[in-house]
C-alpha positions as CSV (number, residue, x, y, z in Angstrom):
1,X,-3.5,-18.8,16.9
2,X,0.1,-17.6,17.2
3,X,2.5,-19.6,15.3
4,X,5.4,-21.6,16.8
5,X,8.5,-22.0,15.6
6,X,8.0,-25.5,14.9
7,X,4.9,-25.0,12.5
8,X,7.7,-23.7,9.8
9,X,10.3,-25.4,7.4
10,X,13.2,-24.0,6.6
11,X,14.9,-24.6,3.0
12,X,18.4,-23.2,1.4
13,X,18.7,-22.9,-2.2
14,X,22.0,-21.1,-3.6
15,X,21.6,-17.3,-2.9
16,X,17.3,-17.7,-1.5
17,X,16.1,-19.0,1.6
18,X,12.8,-20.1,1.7
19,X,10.7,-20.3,5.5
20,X,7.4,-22.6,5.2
21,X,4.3,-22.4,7.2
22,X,3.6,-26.0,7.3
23,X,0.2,-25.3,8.6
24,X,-0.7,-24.0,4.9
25,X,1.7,-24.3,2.7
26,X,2.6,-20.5,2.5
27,X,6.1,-19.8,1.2
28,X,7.9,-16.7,2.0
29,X,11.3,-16.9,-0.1
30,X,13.6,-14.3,1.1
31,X,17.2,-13.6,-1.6
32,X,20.3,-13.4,0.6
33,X,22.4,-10.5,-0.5
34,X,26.1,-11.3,-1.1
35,X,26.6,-9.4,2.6
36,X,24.5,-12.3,4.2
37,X,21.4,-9.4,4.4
38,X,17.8,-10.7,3.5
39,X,15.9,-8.8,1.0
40,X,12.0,-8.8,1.1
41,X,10.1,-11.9,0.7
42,X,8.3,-13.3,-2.5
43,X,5.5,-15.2,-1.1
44,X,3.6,-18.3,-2.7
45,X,0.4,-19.6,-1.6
46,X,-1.3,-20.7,0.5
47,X,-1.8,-24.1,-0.7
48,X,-4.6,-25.0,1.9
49,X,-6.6,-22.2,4.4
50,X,-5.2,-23.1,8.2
51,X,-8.7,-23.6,10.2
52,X,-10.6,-26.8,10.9
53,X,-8.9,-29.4,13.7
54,X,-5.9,-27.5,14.2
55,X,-7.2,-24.4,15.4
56,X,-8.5,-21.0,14.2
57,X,-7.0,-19.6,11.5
58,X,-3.1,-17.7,12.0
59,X,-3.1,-14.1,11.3
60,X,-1.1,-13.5,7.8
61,X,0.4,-10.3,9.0
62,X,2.1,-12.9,12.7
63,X,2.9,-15.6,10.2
64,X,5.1,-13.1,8.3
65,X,7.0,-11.6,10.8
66,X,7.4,-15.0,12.7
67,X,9.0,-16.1,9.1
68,X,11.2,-13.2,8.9
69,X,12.5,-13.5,12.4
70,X,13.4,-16.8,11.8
71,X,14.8,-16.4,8.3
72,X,17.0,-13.5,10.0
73,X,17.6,-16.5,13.0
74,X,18.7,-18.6,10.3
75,X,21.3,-16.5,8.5
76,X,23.0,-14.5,11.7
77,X,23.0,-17.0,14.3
78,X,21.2,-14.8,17.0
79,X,18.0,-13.1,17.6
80,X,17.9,-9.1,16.1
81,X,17.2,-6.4,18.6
C-alpha cells in the first residue's frame, strides 16, 4: 500500500517538526535548522504494525520518504525538485 498524504499528521514544536503516520503511530521528528533546512529524522515507533482491515502493510523505506517530502512541503511552501 502506498501512503497518502492524508494518512499523516503534522506537528510543530519550537525548533522540531514532527510528521505522523497515523496508520501506525510511527514518528519521524525532523530539527529545523535556524536557515529553515531539515536535518535527518529521529524516528519513534511504531506503536501498532499497519496490516489487518486497512490493507497490507506500507513499506518503511515509502513511508519515510512520503514524511520527508511532506515535512520539506511543510517548511518551504512548494514541492522540491
Amino acid at each position: 500500500m502506498t501512503p497518502r498524504t492524508d494518512d499523516f499528521r503534522l506537528e510543530r514544536s519550537g525548533d522540531e517538526l514532527t510528521v505522523v503516520f497515523t496508520q501506525t503511530g510511527t514518528a519521524y521528528t525532523f530539527p529545523l535548522g535556524p536557515d529553515g533546512s531539515l536535518g535527518d529524522p529521529r524516528v519513534s515507533g511504531p506503536v501498532r504494525p499497519a496490516s489487518g482491515q486497512d490493507g497490507p502493510e506500507s513499506d518503511e523505506a515509502t513511508v519515510r520518504r512520503t514524511a520527508t517530502a511532506l515535512a520539506r512541503l511543510a517548511i518551504a511552501g512548494s514541492p522540491a525538485d
